[in-house]
C-alpha positions as CSV (number, residue, x, y, z in Angstrom):
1,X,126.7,-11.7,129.2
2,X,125.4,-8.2,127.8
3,X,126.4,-7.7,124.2
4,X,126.0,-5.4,122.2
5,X,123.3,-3.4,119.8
6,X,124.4,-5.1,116.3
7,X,123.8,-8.7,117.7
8,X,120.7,-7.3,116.3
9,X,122.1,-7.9,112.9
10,X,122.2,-11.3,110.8
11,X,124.2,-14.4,112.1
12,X,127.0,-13.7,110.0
13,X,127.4,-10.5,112.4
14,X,127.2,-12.5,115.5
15,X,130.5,-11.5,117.5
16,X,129.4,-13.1,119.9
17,X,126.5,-15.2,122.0
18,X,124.0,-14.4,124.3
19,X,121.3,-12.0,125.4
20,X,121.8,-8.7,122.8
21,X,121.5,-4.9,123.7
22,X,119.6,-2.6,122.4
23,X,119.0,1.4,122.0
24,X,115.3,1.7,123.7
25,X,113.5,5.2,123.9
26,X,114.8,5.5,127.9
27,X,118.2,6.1,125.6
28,X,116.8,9.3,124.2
29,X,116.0,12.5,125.5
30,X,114.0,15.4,123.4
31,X,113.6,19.2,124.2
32,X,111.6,20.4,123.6
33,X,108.7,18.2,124.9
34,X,105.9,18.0,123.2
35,X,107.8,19.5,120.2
36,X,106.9,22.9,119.1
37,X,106.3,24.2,115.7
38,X,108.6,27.8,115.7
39,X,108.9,29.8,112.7
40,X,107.7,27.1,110.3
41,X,109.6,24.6,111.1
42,X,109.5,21.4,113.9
43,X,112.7,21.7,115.7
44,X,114.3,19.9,118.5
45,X,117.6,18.8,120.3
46,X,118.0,15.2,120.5
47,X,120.1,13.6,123.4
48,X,121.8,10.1,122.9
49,X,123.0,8.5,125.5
50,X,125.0,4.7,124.7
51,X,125.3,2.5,127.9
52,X,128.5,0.2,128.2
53,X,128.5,-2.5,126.6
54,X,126.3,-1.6,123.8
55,X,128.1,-0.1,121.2
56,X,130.2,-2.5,118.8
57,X,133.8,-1.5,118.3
58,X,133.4,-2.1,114.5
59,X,130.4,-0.7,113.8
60,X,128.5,2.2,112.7
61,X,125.1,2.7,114.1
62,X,123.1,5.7,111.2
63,X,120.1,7.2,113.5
64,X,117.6,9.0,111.4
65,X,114.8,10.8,113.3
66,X,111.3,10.7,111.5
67,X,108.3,12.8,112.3
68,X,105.3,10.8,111.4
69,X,101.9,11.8,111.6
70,X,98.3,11.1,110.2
71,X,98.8,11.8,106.5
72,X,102.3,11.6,106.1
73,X,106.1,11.2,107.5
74,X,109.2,13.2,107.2
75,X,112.5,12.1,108.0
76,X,115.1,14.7,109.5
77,X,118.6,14.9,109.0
78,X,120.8,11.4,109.8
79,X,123.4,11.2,112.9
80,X,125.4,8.7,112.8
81,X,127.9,7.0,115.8
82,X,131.0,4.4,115.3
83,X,132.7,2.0,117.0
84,X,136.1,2.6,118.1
85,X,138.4,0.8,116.0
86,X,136.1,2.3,112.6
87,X,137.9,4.7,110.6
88,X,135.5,6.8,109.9
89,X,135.2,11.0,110.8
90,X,131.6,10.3,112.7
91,X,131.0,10.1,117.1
92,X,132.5,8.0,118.4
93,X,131.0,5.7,121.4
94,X,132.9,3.7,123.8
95,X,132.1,-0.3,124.4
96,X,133.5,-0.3,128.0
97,X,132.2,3.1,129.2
98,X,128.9,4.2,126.2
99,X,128.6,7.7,125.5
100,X,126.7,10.8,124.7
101,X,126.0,12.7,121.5
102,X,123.5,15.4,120.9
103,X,121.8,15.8,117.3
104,X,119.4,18.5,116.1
105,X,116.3,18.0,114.3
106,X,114.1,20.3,112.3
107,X,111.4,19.6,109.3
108,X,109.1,22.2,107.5
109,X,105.7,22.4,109.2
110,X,102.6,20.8,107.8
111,X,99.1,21.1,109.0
112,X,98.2,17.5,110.6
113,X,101.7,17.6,112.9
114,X,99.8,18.8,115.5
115,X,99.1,15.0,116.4
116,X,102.5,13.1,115.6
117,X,105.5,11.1,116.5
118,X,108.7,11.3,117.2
119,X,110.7,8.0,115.6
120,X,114.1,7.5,116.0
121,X,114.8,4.5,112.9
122,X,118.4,2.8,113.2
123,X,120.8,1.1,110.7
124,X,123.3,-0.9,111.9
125,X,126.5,-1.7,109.8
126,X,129.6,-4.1,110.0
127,X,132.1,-4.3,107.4
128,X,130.1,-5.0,104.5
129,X,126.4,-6.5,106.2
130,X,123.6,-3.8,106.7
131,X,120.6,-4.4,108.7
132,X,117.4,-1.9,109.8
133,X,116.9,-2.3,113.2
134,X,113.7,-1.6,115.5
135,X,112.5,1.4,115.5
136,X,111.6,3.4,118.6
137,X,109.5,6.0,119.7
138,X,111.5,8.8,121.6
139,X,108.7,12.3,121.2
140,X,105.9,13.5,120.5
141,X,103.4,16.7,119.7
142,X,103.5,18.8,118.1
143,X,102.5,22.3,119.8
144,X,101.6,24.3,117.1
145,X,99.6,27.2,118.5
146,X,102.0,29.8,116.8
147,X,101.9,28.0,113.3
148,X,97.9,30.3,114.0
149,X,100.0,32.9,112.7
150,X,99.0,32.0,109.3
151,X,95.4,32.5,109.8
152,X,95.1,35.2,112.1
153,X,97.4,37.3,109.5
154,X,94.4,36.9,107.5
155,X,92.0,39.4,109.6
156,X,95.3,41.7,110.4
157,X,95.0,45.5,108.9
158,X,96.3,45.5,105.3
159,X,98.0,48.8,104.0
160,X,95.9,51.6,102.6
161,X,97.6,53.6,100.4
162,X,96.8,57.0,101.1
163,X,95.7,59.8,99.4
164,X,97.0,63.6,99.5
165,X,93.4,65.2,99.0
166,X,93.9,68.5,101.0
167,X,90.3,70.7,100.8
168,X,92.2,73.9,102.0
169,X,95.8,74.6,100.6
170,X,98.2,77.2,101.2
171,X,99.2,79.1,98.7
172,X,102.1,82.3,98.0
173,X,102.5,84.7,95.5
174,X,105.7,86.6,96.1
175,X,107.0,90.1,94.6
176,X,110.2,92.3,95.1
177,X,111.2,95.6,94.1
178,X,114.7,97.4,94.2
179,X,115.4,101.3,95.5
180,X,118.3,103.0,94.1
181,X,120.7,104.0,97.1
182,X,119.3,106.4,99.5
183,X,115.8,106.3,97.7
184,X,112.3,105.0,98.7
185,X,110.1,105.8,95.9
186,X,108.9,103.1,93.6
187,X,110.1,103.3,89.6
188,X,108.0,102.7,86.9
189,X,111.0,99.8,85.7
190,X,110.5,97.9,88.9
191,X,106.5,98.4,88.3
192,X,106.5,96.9,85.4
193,X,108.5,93.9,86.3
194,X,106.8,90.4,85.4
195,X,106.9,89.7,89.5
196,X,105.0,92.7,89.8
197,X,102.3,91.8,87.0
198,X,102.4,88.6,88.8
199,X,101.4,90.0,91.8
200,X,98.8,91.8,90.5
201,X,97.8,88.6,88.7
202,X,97.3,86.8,91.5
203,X,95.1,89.4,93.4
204,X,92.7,90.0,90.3
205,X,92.4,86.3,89.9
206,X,91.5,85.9,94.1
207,X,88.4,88.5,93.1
208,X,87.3,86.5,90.2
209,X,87.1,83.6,91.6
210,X,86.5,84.1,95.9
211,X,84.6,80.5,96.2
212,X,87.7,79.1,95.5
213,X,90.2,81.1,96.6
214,X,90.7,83.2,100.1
215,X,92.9,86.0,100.6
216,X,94.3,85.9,103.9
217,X,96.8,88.6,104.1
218,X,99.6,90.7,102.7
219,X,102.9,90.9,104.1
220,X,105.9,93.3,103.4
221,X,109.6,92.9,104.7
222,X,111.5,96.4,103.5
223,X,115.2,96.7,103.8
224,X,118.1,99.4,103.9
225,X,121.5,97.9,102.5
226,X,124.3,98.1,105.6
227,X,126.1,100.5,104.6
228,X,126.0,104.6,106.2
229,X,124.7,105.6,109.4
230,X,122.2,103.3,111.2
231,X,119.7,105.7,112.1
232,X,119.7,107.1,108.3
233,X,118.9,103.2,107.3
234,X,116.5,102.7,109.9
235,X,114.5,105.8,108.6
236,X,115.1,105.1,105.0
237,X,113.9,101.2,105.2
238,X,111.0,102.3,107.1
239,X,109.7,104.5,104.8
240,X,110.4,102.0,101.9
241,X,107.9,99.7,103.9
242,X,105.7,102.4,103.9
243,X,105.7,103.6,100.0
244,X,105.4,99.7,99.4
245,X,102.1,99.3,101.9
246,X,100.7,102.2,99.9
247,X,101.6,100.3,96.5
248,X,99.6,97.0,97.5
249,X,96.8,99.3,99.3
250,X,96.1,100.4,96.0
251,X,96.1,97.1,94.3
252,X,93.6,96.1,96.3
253,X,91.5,99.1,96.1
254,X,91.6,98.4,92.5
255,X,90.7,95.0,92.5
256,X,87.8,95.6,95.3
257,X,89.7,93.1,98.1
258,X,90.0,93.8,101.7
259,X,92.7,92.3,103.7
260,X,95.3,92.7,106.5
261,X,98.9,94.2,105.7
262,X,101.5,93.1,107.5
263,X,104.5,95.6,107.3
264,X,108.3,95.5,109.1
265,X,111.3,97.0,108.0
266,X,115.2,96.0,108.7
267,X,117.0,99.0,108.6
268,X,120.3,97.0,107.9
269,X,120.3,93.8,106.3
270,X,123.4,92.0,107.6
271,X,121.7,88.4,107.2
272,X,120.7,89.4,103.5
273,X,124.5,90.6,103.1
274,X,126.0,87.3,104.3
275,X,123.7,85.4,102.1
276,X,124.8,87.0,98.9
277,X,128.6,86.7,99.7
278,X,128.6,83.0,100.8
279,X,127.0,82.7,97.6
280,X,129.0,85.0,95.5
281,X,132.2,84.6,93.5
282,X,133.6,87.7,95.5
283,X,137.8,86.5,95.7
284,X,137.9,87.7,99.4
285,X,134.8,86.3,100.2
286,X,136.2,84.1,103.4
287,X,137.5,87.5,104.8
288,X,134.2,89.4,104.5
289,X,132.7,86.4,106.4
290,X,135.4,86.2,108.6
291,X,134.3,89.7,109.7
292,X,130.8,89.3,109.8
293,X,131.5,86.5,112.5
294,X,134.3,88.3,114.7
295,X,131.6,91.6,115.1
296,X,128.6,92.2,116.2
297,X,128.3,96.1,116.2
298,X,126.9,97.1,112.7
299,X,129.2,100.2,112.5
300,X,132.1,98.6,113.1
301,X,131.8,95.6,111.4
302,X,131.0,98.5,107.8
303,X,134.4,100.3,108.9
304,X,136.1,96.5,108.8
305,X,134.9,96.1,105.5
306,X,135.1,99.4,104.4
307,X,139.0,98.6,104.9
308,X,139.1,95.6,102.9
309,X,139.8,98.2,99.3
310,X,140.0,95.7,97.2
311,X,136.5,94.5,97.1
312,X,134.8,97.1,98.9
313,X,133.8,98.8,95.1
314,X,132.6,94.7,94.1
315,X,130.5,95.0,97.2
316,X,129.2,98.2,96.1
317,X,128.2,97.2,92.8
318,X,127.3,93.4,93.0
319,X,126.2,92.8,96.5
320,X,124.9,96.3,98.3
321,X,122.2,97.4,95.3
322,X,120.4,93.7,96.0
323,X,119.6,94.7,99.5
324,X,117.6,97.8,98.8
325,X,114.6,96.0,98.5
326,X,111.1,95.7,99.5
327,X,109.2,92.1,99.6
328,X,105.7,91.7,99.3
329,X,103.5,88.3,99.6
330,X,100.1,87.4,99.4
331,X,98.4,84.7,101.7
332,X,95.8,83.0,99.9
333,X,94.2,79.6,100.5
334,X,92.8,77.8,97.6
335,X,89.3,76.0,98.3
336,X,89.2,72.1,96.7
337,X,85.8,71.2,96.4
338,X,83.5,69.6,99.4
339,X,83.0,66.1,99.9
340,X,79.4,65.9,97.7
341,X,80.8,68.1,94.9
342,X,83.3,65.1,94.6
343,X,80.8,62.5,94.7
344,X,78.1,64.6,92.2
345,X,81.5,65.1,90.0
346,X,82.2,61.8,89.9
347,X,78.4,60.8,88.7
348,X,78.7,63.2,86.1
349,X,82.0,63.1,84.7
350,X,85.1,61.5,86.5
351,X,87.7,62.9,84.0
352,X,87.5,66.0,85.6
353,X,88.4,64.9,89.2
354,X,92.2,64.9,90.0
355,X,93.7,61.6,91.3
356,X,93.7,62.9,94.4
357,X,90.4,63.9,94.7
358,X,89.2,60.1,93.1
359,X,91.7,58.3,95.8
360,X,89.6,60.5,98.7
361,X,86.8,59.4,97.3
362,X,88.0,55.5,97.1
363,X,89.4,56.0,100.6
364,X,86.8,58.1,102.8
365,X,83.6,58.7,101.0
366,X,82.7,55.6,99.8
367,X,80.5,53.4,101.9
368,X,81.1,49.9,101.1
369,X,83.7,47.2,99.2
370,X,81.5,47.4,96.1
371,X,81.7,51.5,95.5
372,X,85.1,51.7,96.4
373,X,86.1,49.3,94.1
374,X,84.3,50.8,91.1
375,X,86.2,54.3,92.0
376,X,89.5,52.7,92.0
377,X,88.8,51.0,88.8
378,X,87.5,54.1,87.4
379,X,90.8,55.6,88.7
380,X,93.0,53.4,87.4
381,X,91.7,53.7,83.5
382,X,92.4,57.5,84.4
383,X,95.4,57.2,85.8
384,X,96.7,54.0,85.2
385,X,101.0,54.9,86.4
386,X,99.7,55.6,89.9
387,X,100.1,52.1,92.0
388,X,97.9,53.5,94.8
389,X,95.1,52.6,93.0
390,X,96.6,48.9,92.5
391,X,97.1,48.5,95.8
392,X,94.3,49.6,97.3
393,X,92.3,47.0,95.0
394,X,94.2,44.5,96.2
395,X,93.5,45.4,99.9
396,X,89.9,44.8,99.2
397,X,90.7,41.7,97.7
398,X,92.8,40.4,101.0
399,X,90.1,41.4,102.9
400,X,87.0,39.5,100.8
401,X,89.6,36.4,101.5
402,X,90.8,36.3,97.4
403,X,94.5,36.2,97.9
404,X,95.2,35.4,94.2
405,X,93.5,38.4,93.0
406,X,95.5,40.7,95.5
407,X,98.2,39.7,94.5
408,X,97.9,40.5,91.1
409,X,97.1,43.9,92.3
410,X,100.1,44.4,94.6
411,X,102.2,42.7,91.7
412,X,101.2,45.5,89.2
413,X,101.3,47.8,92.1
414,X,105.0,47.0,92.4
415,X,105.8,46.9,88.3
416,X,105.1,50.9,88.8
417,X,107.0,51.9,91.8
418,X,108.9,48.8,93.3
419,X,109.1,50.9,96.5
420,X,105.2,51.9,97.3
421,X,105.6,50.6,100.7
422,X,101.6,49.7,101.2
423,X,102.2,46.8,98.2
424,X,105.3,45.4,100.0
425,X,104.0,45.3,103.5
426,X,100.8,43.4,101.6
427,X,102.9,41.1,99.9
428,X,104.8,40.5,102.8
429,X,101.5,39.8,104.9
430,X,100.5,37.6,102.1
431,X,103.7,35.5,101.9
432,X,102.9,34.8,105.8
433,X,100.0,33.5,104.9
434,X,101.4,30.7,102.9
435,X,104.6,30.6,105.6
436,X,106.7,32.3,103.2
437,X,108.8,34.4,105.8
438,X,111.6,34.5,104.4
439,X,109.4,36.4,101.3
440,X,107.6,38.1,103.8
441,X,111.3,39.9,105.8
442,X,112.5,41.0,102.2
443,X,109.2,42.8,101.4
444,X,108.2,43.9,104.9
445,X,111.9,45.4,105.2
446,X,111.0,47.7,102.1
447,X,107.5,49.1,103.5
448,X,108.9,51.3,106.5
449,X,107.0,53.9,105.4
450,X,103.4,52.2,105.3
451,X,100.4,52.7,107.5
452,X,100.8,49.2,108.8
453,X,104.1,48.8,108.8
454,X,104.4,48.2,112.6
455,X,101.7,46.1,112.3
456,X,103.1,44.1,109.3
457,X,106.3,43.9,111.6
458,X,104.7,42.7,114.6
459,X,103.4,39.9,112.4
460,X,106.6,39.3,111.1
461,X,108.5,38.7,114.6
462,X,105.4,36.4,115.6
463,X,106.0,34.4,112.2
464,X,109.8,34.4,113.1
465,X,108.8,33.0,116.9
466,X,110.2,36.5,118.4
467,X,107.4,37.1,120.6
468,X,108.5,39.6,122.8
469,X,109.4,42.1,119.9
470,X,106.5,41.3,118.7
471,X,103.7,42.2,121.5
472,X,105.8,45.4,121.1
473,X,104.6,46.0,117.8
474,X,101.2,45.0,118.5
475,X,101.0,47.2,121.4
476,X,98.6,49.5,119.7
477,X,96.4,46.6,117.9
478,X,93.8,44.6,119.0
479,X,93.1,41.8,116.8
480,X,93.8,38.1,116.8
481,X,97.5,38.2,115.9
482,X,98.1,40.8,118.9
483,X,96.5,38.1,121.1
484,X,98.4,35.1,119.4
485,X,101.6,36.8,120.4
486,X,101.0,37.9,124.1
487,X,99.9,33.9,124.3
488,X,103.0,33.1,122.8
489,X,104.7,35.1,125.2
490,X,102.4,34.0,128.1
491,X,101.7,37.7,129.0
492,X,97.9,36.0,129.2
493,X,96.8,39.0,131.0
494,X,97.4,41.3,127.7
495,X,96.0,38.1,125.8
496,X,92.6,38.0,127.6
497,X,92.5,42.2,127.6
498,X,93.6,42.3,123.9
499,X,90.8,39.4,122.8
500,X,88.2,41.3,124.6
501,X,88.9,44.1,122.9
502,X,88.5,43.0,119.2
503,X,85.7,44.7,117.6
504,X,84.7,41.9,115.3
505,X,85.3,38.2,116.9
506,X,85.1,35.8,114.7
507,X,86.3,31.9,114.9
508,X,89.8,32.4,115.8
509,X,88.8,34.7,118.5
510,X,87.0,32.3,120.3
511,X,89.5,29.4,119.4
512,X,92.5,31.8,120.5
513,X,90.2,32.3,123.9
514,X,89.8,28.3,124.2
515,X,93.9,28.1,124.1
516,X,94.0,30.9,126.7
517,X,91.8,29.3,129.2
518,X,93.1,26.0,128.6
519,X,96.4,27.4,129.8
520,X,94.9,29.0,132.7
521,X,93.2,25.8,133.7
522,X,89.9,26.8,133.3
523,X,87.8,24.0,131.5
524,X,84.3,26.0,131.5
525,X,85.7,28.5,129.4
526,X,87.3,26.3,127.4
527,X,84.3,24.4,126.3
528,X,82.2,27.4,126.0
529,X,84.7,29.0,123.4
530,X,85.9,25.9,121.8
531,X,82.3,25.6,120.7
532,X,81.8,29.0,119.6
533,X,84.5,28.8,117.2
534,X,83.5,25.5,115.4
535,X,79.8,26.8,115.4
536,X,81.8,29.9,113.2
537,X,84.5,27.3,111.4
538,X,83.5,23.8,111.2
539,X,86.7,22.6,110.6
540,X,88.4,23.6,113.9
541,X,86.9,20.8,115.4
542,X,89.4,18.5,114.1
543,X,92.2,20.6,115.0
544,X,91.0,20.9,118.3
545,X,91.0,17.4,119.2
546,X,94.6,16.8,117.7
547,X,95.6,20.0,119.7
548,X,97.9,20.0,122.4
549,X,96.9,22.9,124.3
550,X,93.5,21.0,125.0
551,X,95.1,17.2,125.5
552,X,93.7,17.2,129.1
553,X,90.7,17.8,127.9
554,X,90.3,15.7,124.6
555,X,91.2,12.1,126.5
């Protein structure tokens, strides 16, 4: 007669005699199998299935599943089944018919899972009496080809902050002058304004300095207020543009400067007029704008106003006079200095470079690690409340493989500007490093604005196991983390394009090429690239032969 699994236990638990049942690995089933490493953790469901017969009515049967491994074990979380006459809140499993229960599992990823077991350990309890019963195998693995993500983030693109050296920049210098009503000549008050002498400032200091600054052109808008007859306006604004062109044609004549002069005229200046009342304190304001919108004929929208008595005269005085005008600007670029008067500035005396001009130099001029970093130094003893300079030290730092000293750099980075999103896409790439992700999704989420942010996110989503979203994100990179993902994914045709695109191969290229042909059954080319990358990184030969993307190969 079959009895059941806790005749397992001591005599004194006997209930009765004869040949005992037991829970055997044919009782368990686990998906996935081998077990996958996703997102930094070992996860899997775990299906129980109880024949009759097996299950005491009084007892409780604790199931804890442990991953063990070469170097260590870990158990996961306990399930635990009872009998059906135990009071207890826990599955319960029939004696006559068995049962079913599903558990999960999950335990953080460590390097040497990739060879492991899957133990299912039992205790068996009945009243008061205990007892640790066999333990059985049930899974195995662990497929950790994503847990890569780590390493490959280590030859990703790391943000650059950038600098805003522009060479050529645009520049205005803007004058106005008012007519009386019905006038066009210039007065010696308006003349002597201090947008005039600005004006004239501007163009004397063009001539005495023309290396550095360009004149491009002049332009003049005139305008006649909209009130009287059209054709008088059109006349009058017309030759207000006109007494004005002869103005700056003079200024330059004076200041020996040559340029083009753009003149129009608006003979009435309805968009000037509605401007001033939506911003004026006029009472019947609304009315007045009311109007403007209802007509579109000049004369009949004056007569309109004209009717509105009340604050016609406020028009008149407050409103009207400020549209009589003529506006001149000058177009001038000014001319930063060339890429070797930087550099020959530098070697003689930094001080006198702007940040902007030291960051170009950090950024684009300089032709190795070792220059670039002395600039930035130099650049932060300048300028030491701009994190750009911070940060882009601690690039060079991720890049030369010295993780601690980039951070530092990102860290002080941060202390000056919490938001510079190049430092929190780089912390964020450095906390996937060390499978920090949940580090790495609160600063990546803060650096939308970085050069590598999509990069930094596609690196993210692989981390997270969201492949698809992120090949998406790697759609415009080709390095070893691009190629991780469209594995991952099993779009191996973007895998093999992407890895043979990578400028630079290095080991994990060639390992990453070892995992693609071993998944497209190709065992030349998985020799041939396995054994590039350990001649690179000796110590992917002992992952390779606990890996199970090559376990038809390594028997």
């Amino acid at each position: 007669m079959k009895k059941n699994i806790l005749f397992l236990l001591p005599a004194v638990l006997l209930a009765a005699c004869g040949k005992s049942g037991s829970l055997t690995s044919e009782n368990f089933a686990v998906s996935p199998t081998p077990l996958e490493y996703i997102a930094g953790e070992v996860p899997a469901t775990i299906s129980i299935n109880v024949p009759a017969k097996v299950m005491n009515k009084k007892a409780i049967i604790e199931c804890t599943p442990i991953l063990k491994w070469d170097g260590g074990t870990i158990p996961g979380a306990s399930y635990t089944l009872q009998g059906e006459k135990v009071e207890a809140n826990n599955t319960i499993i029939s004696y006559k018919n068995g049962g079913h229960a599903t558990m999960r599992f999950s335990v953080p990823f460590v390097d040497g899972m990739e060879k492991s077991d899957l133990l299912m350990q039992f205790k068996a309890t009945k009243g008061k009496k205990s007892v640790t019963m066999p333990t059985v195998k049930i899974g195995y693995g662990t497929q950790c080809t994503a847990a890569l993500i780590t390493k490959t983030a280590k030859t990703a693109n790391f943000g650059v902050a950038p600098d805003d050296f522009q060479r050529v920049i645009s520049q205005k210098q803007e004058a106005a002058v008012k007519f009386l009503i019905g006038q066009a000549n210039l007065r010696g008050s308006e003349l002597n304004s201090q947008n005039i002498k600005d004006f004239i400032a501007t163009l004397k200091n063009i001539k005495s300095d023309e290396e550095s600054l360009v004149l491009n052109n002049i332009e003049i808008s005139a305008y006649a207020s909209p009130d009287g007859a059209y054709a008088i306006n059109e006349k009058l604004a017309e030759k207000r543009g006109a007494t004005s062109e002869g103005y700056v044609n003079q200024q330059l004549k004076d200041n020996k400067l040559s340029t083009n002069i753009d003149t129009k005229y608006t003979a009435e200046d309805w968009e000037g007029f509605q401007a001033l009342v939506s911003q004026s304190n006029l009472q019947d304001k609304n009315v007045i704008l009311s109007v403007l919108s209802m007509y579109t004929d000049p004369e009949q929208r004056e007569q309109e106003i004209r009717n509105i008595a009340t604050v016609y005269k406020e028009l008149a005085d407050a409103v009207l006079p400020e549209l009589r005008r003529a506006r001149m600007v000058i177009n001038y670029d000014v001319i930063g200095r060339s890429d070797e008067q930087i550099l020959a500035q530098y070697s003689a005396d930094a001080t006198k470079l702007s940040i902007e001009e030291l960051l170009y130099a950090a950024n684009i001029l300089s032709t190795n690690d070792s220059q670039r970093q002395d600039i930035l130094k130099k650049t932060i003893s300048l300028f030491p409340n701009d994190y750009r300079a911070y940060n882009n030290l601690g690039e060079i730092a991720m890049r030369l493989g010295d993780n601690d000293a980039a951070q530092n750099f990102f860290r002080q980075a941060l202390s000056i500007n919490s938001n510079a999103a190049e430092a929190n896409t780089n912390m964020g790439m450095l906390a996937i490093q060390n499978s920090q992700f949940k580090d790495a999704e609160m600063y990546i989420s803060k650096g939308t604005n970085a050069n590598n942010f999509d990069e930094a996110l596609g690196h993210l989503y692989l981390a997270q196991g969201k492949y698809s979203q992120a090949t998406a994100k790697f759609s415009k990179s080709a390095n070893n983390s691009a190629a991780l993902a469209c594995i991952m994914s099993q779009d191996y045709s973007d895998a093999l394009k992407t890895l043979s695109n990578i400028k630079n191969p290095d080991a994990m290229t060639y390992y990453l090429r070892a995992i693609l042909a071993a998944r497209m059954e190709d065992k030349s080319e998985v020799k041939d690239n396995l054994a590039k990358a350990i001649s690179l990184d000796g110590s992917l030969a002992k992952r390779a032969a606990n890996d199970a993307e090559f376990s038809d190969y390594n028997k």
